[in-house]
Residue, then its C-alpha position, 0 to 999 in steps of 0.5 A: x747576374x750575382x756579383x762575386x767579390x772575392x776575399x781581399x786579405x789587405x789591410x790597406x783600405x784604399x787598395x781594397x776599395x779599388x780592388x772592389x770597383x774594378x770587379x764592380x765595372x767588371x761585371x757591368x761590362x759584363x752585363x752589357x755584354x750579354x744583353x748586346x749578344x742577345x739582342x744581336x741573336x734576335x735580329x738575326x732570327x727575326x725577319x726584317x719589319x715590312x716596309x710601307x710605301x704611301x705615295x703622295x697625293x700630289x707633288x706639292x704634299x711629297x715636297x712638303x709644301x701641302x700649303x702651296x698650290x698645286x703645281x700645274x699640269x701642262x696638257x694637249x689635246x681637247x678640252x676635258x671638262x671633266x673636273x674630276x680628271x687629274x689634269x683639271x686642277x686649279x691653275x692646270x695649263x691645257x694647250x687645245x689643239x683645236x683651237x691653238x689657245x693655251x687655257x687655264x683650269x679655274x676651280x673657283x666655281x663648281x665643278x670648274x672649268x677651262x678658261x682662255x689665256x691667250x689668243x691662238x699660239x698657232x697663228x700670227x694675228x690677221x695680217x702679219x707676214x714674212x719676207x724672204x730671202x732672210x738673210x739678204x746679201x748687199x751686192x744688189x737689190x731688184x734684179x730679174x734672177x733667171x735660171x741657168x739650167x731649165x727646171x733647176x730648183x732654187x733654195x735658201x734657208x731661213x729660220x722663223x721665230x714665230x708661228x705664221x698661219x701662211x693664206x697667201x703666198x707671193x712673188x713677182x714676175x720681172x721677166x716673163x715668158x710666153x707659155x712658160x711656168x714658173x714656181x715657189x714655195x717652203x720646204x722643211x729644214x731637210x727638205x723632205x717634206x714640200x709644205x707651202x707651194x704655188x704649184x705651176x704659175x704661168x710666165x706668159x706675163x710679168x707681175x705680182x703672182x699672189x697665190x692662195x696657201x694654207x699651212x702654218x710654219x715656224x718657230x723653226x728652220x725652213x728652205x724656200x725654194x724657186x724654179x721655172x721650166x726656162x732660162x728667160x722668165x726670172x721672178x724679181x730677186x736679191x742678187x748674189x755676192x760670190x764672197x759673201x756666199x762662199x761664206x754662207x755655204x762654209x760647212x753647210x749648203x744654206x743656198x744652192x741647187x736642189x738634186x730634185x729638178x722640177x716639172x712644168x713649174x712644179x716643184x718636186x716632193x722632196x728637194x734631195x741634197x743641196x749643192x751649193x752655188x755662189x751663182x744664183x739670186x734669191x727671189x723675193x717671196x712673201x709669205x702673208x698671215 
């Protein structure tokens, strides 16, 4: 652009000189002007630039942290000793379900492989057990609990903190019953699904009743369950406290009776609704590892 000063006809040099920078900065602005609507016009019919997304490798590197190691994968199932898979990276945790050990991926040596880290998580060690009831209300210990009505189902909630691999499952007979059945065992926490159970035990005479099991339990909630096909067998129980189950039974059933009656000693496959009762003992129960 060709700058145009017009005939300033002054004799005072000052004012000529301002007049002068005022069209000096008028044609600067003027200038910029043209360039911005240019520019402007050019966005406006070019397209847009394409966009490039390149994922990150890992997670480390999309938080900047490339110098630090890779954090770990947690998995299940069978071991994969594949070191190319993506879960086997140095320090990647694997839960093998076959075995229930937590393993850790070592890439210290080609092409790595899986190491153990723990014993089974599955499993309490040989020997742990869990006795039931849990809670135990303090109005009496070691009293023969019958039922009131014949194939009446018993049941208590309790709660596991820890994994027990259950083989054995016992109680004890106080008062026996001759061609009677009795019967005891684990429900899950809505008590639709029988986990553990004695299946029918005979009350024709007293003592320990030690039955064989397979199940693994816990951590979690759980309802143990008793009955018998009469009034007079009773397995050694934790006698009730009137006050101290109304409590207990505030809001939700904890202990009470089973819809589901059994049969013979068996107990049924599924317990239904629990009604609560403030009327009945606890048998003691022995879950064994």
């Amino acid at each position: 652009m060709q700058e145009y000063y017009p005939q300033i006809n002054t004799a005072d040099h000052a004012l000529r000189e301002a007049i002068r920078r005022i069209y000096t900065q008028h044609y600067s602005l003027t200038a910029q002007h043209d360039d911005l609507a240019a520019k402007v016009n050019k966005l406006a019919t070019a397209p847009p630039p394409a966009l490039t997304v390149t994922p990150p490798t890992n997670i480390n590197s999309a938080l900047g942290q490339a110098s630090q190691p890779q954090i770990p994968y947690v998995t299940k199932g069978a071991i994969n000793p594949d070191a190319s898979d993506p879960q086997s990276q140095d320090g990647s945790l694997h839960f093998n379900s076959a075995d229930g050990k937590i393993y850790r991926f070592d890439a210290a040596t080609e092409p790595g492989s899986w190491v153990a880290t723990t014993t089974s998580v599955t499993t309490t060690s040989t020997g742990g057990y869990l006795l039931l009831p849990v809670p135990i209300t303090l109005a009496g210990l070691n009293v023969n609990q019958v039922v009131a009505v014949a194939n009446d189902v018993h049941c208590w909630r309790f709660f596991i903190g820890a994994p027990l691999a259950v083989i054995r499952i016992v109680a004890y007979l106080g008062t026996a019953s001759a061609g009677g059945f009795c019967g005891f065992g684990v429900y899950s926490a809505d008590g639709n699904a029988r986990i553990l159970t004695s299946g029918a035990v005979s009350t024709t005479a007293g003592g320990v009743k030690s039955i064989a099991a397979s199940a693994t339990i816990g951590p979690g909630w759980y309802i143990l369950a008793t009955t018998h096909d009469n009034v007079v067998s009773a397995l050694r129980s934790v006698n009730n406290d009137a006050t101290a189950d109304i409590v207990l039974n505030d809001t939700t059933v904890q202990k009470g009776v089973a819809a589901n009656a059994s049969v013979a000693g068996v107990l049924p496959a599924t317990l239904g609704a629990l009604t609560g009762s403030t009327a009945i003992g606890t048998a003691y129960i022995k879950l064994q590892s």
